[in-house]
N, C-alpha and C positions, 0 to 999 in steps of 0.2 A: 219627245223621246223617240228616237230613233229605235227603228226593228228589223228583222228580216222578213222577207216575204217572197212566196212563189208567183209567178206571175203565167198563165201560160196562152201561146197564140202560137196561132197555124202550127197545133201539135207539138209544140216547142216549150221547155221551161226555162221562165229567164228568174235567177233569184238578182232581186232589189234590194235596196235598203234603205227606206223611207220612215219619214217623220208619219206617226198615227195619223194625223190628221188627214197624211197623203191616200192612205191604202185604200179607201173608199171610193175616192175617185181614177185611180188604178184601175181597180177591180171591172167598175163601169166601163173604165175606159176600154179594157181587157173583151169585156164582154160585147160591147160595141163592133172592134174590131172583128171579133169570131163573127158576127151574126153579118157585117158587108163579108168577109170569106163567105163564108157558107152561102150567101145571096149570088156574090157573084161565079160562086164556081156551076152553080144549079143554071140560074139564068142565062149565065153566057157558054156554057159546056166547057169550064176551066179545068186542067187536070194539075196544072204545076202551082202548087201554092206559090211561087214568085211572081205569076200574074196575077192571082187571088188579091195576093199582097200590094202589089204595083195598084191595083185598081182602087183597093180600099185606102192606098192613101195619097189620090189623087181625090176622091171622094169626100174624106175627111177634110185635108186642104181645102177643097170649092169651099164645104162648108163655112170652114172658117174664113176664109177669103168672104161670104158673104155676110157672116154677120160681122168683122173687120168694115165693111162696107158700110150698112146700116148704122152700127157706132157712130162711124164719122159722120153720114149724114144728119144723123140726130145731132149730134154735136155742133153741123153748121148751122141745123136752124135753132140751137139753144142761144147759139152766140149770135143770131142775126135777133131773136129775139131781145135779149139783153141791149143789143145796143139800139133798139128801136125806143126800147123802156129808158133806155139812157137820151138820148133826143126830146124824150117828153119832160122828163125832171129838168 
C-alpha cells in the first residue's frame, strides 16, 4: 500500500510517496545523509549546503562502489569454486 510521507535533508522537505515497506529505509537513509552533512560541514568548515551535499554523495557513491566490488568478488570465487567441485564429479 502506498502512502505519503515527509522526508527532510539539508533543511529541505521533500513529500514522497512510497510503498510501507519503503519508508523505513527512507527514513535511515534520510538520517544517514543528515549525519555525512553535519560531518562534513564541522570537519571540513562547509558553509553552503551544495558542498555539504556534493560531498555526501560522492561518499555514499565510494560506498557503494565498494561493496558493488566485494559482491562481485565473492561472486568470482563462488564460481571459481563451483567449477573446481565440477572437475572433481
Amino acid at each position: 500500500m502506498s502512502q505519503k510521507i515527509n522526508i527532510r535533508i539539508a533543511g529541505r522537505n521533500y513529500p514522497l510517496v512510497v510503498q510501507s515497506e519503503e519508508e523505513e529505509v527512507l527514513r535511515i537513509a534520510a538520517k544517514k545523509i543528515e549525519k555525512y552533512i553535519n560531518t562534513f560541514e564541522k570537519n571540513y568548515n562547509i558553509s553552503e549546503k551544495q558542498d555539504a551535499l556534493a560531498m555526501t554523495a560522492l561518499q555514499l557513491a565510494s560506498e557503494l562502489e565498494n561493496i558493488l566490488r566485494e559482491k562481485s568478488q565473492e561472486q568470482e570465487e563462488i564460481l571459481l569454486k563451483i567449477k573446481k567441485i565440477s572437475k572433481l564429479l
